[in-house]
N, C-alpha and C positions, 0 to 999 in steps of 0.2 A: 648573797645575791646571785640571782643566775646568771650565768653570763648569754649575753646578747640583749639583755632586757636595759629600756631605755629607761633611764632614773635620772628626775631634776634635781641638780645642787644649787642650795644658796651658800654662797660666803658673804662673811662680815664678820667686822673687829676689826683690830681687838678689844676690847672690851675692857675700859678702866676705868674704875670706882676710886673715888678721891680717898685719901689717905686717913682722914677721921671716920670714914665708913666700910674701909678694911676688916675683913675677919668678922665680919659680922653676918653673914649670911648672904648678901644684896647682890654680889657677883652672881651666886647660884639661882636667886630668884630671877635675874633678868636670864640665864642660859635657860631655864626651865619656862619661862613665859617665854622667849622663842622659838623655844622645840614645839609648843604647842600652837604657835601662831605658825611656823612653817608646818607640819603638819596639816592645820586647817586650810592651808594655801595649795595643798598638792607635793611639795618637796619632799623626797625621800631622803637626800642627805645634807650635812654640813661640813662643812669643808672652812678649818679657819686657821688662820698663820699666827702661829704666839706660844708664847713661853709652856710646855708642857705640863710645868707646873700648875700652871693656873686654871688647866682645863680636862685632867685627866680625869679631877672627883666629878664632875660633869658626865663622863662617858666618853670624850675624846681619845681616839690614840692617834698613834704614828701612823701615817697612810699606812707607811711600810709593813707593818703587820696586821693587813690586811692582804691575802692572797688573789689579790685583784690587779688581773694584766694594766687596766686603764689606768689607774692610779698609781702604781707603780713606776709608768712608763710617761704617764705625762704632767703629775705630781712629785716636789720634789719631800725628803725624807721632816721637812721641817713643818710641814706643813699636819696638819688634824683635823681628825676627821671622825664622824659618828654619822650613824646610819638611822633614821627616823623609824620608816617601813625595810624589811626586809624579805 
């Protein structure tokens, strides 16, 4: 991202799929249908609080390792995040 460039976030979630529909694919299909409806909506990033596990096969990491002042400083390390447009 360059920096000074203004970029809209949506957050939401967590995200939980009932326990007979586990591991079966259905988490990934709802993160993938709304990557492509934010997307169509204008937002550049996601921004969502939850278990690391659940979200890294997704494209989610740790703000923290992104080398981004804003996020860094006003995001805390628990929080995940992926970037749409860059």
């Amino acid at each position: 991202m360059k920096p000074g460039r203004k970029r809209r976030f949506l957050s939401f979630g967590p995200v939980c799929i009932l326990p007979e529909y586990q591991k079966k694919g259905y988490g990934k299909k709802l993160m993938e249908y709304s990557f492509e409806k934010a997307t169509a909506l204008g937002y550049d990033v996601i921004v969502i609080f939850g278990h690391p596990g659940n979200y890294v096969g997704v494209g989610f990491k740790s703000c923290k390792k992104y080398n981004d002042p804003f996020l860094i400083n006003n995001l805390i390390s628990s929080f995940l995040i992926t970037y749409l447009r860059v």
